[in-house]
C-alpha positions in Angstrom: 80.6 -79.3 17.8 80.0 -77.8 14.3 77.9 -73.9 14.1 76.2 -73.1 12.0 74.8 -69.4 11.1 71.5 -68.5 10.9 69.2 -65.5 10.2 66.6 -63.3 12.5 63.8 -64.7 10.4 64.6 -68.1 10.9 64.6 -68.7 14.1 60.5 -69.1 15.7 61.2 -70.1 19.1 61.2 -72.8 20.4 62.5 -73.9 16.4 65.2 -72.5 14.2 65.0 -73.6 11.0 68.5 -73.8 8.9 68.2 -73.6 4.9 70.6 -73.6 2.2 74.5 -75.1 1.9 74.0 -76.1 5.4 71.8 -78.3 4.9 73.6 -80.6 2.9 76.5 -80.2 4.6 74.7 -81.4 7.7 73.2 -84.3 6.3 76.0 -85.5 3.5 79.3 -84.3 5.3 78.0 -84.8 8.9 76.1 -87.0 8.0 73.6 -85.8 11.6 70.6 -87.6 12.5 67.3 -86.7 14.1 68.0 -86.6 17.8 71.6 -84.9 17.6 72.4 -81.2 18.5 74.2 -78.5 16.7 75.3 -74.8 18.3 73.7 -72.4 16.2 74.5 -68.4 16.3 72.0 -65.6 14.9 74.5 -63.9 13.4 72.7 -60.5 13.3 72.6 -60.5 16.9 75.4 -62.8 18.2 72.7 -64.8 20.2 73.8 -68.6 20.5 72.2 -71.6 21.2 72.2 -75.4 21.5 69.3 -76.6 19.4 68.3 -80.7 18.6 67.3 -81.6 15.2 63.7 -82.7 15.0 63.0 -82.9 10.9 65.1 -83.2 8.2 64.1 -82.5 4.7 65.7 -81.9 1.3 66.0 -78.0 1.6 65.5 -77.3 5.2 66.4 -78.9 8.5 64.2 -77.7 11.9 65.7 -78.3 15.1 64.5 -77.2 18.9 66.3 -75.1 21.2 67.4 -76.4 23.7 69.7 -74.0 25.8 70.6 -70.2 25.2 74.8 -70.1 25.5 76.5 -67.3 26.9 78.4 -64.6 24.4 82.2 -65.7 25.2 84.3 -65.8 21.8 83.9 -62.1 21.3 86.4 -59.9 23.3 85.9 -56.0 24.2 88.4 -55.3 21.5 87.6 -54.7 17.5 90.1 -55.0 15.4 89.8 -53.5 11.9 92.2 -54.5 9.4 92.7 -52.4 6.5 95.3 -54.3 4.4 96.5 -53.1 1.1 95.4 -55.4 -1.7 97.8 -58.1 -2.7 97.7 -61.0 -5.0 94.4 -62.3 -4.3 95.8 -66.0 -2.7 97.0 -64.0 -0.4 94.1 -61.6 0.5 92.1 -64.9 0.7 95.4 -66.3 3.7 94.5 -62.6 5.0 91.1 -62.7 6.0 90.8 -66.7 6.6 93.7 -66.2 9.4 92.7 -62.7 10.6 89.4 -64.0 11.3 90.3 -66.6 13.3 92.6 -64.5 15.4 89.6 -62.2 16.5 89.5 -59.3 13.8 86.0 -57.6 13.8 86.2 -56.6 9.9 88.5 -56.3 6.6 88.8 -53.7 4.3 91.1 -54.1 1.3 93.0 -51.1 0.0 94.2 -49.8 -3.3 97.6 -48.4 -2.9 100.1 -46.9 -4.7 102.3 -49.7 -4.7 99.4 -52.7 -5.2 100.0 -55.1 -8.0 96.8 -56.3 -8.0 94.1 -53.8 -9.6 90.7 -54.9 -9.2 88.1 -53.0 -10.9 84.5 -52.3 -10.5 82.8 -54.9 -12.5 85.1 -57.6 -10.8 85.0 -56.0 -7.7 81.1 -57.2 -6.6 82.6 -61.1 -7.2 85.5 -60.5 -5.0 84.1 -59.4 -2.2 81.3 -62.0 -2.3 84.1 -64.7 -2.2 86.4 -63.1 0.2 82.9 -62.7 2.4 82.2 -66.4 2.0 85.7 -67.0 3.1 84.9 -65.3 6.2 81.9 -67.1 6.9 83.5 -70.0 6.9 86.4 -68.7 9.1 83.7 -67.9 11.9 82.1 -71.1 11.6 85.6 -72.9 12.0 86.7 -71.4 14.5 83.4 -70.8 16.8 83.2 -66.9 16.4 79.5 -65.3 17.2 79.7 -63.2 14.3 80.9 -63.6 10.7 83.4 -60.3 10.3 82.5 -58.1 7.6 84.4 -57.5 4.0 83.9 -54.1 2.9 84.1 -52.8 0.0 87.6 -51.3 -1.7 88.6 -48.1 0.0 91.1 -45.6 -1.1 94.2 -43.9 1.4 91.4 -40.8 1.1 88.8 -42.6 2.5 90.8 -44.1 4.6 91.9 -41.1 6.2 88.3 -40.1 6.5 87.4 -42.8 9.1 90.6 -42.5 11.2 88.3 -40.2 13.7 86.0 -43.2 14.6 88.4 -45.4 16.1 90.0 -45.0 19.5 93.8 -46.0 17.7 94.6 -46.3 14.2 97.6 -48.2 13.5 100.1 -48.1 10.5 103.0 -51.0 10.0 105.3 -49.4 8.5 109.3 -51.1 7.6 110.9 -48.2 7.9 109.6 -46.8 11.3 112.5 -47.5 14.1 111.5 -46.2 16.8 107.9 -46.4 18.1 107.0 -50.1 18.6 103.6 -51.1 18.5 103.9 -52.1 22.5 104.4 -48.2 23.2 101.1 -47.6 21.8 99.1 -50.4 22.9 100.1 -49.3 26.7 98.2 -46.1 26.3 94.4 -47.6 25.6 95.6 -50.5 28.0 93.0 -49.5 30.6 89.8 -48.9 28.1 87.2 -50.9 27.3 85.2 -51.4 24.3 88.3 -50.8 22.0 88.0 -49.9 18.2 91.1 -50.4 16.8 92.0 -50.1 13.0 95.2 -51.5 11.6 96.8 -50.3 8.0 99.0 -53.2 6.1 100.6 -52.1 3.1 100.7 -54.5 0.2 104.0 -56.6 -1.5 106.2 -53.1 -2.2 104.5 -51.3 1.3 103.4 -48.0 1.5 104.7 -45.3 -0.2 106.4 -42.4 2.2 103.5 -40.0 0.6 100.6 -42.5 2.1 102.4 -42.7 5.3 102.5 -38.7 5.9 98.7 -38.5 4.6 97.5 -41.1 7.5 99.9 -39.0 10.0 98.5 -36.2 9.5 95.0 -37.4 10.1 95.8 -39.1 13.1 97.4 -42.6 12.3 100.4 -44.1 14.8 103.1 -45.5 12.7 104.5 -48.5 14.6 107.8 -50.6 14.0 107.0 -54.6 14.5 110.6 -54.9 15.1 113.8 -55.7 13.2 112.6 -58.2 10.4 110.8 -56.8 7.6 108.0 -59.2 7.3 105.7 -60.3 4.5 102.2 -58.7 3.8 99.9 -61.8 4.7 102.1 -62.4 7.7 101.9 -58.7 9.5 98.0 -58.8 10.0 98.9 -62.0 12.2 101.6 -60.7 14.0 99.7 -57.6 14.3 96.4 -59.5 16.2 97.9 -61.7 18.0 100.1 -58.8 20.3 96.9 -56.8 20.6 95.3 -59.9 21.9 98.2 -60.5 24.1 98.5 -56.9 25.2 94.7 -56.3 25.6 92.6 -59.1 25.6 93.6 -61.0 28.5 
């Protein structure tokens, strides 16, 4: 069954009303009838629900709930991945793929060693596409919320938000020794964990970004022998903290 995302303001129990792209996509691509239900998720608040349509129109389509669904597809873990920007096809593979693994929210980060240089005018634009990308992501893949793409951050402002997380994690090729399963083990037994993940871009991270996250906190990690592509580490990353901590 598709979702489909909706606002605080449009839902006036019993009715939620959905409006814009969905709407055609509901009637034209789904081609849904009066009668048929849809799961629909307030994404401000993660509620779901199993509602029946009851009125089509040309820009809005009303339906009736008719069962409240418990949260499930959200796990006590947020993952935060910070990745350094790369060519934007890839940034796009990025968030599409990290968002159906589980990740809570995506920053993209100039670095050093970035080819891509976005700048402020453009910069608006990109994020309202990469966001959309999301959005679609969550709706794919029956997430309750639609992960949030922030804006561009720096390695100083980076560094500045290491303190709010309970682990912040750097993949880094040239670390050998401390493997990202070492320091998984030792938040193993909390809950509610805020974890923030730091992904150099095409040429990595330069040795001076590396020793400016250390020294505010950041875990560099090895992910083992094989030096492995930028769009594939946020991946490999999720998927052995949702192994490791999830279930």
């Amino acid at each position: 069954m598709s979702k489909f995302f909706v606002k605080t303001n449009q839902i006036k129990e019993p009715n939620i009303e959905i409006l814009g792209a969905d709407v055609n996509h509901i009637k034209n691509v789904l081609r849904k009838n009066i009668g048929e239900e849809l799961e629909i998720c307030n994404k401000e608040n993660s509620n779901n629900y199993i509602a029946k349509i009851e009125k089509i129109e040309n820009n809005c389509i009303t339906c009736k709930i008719i069962k409240i669904l418990t949260n499930t597809s959200e796990k006590n873990v947020q993952i935060h991945i910070l990745q350094g920007l790369p060519k934007a096809d890839k940034m796009e593979l990025v968030i599409q793929k990290s968002v159906e693994l589980g990740a809570y929210e995506i920053t993209p980060i100039a670095m050093k060693r970035c080819i891509v240089k976005i700048n402020a005018k453009d910069e608006s634009k990109k994020i309202q596409r990469w966001q959309k990308i999301s959005e679609v992501a969550a709706k794919q893949c029956g997430r309750n919320i639609v992960p949030k793409i922030n804006n561009i951050k720096n390695i100083k402002e980076v560094c500045s938000i290491i303190k709010d997380y309970d682990i912040v994690l750097v993949a880094y090729e040239k670390e050998k020794e401390n493997k990202l399963k070492t320091e998984l083990q030792k938040i193993k037994d909390k809950t509610n964990v805020k974890i923030a993940v730091i992904i150099g871009p095409e040429g990595g991270i330069e040795p001076e970004e590396v020793q400016q996250l250390q020294q505010n906190g950041a875990k560099v990690v090895t992910l083992g022998t094989r030096i492995l592509r930028t769009e594939t580490v946020a991946l490999s990353i999720i998927s052995n903290i949702t192994y490791e901590l999830e279930f």
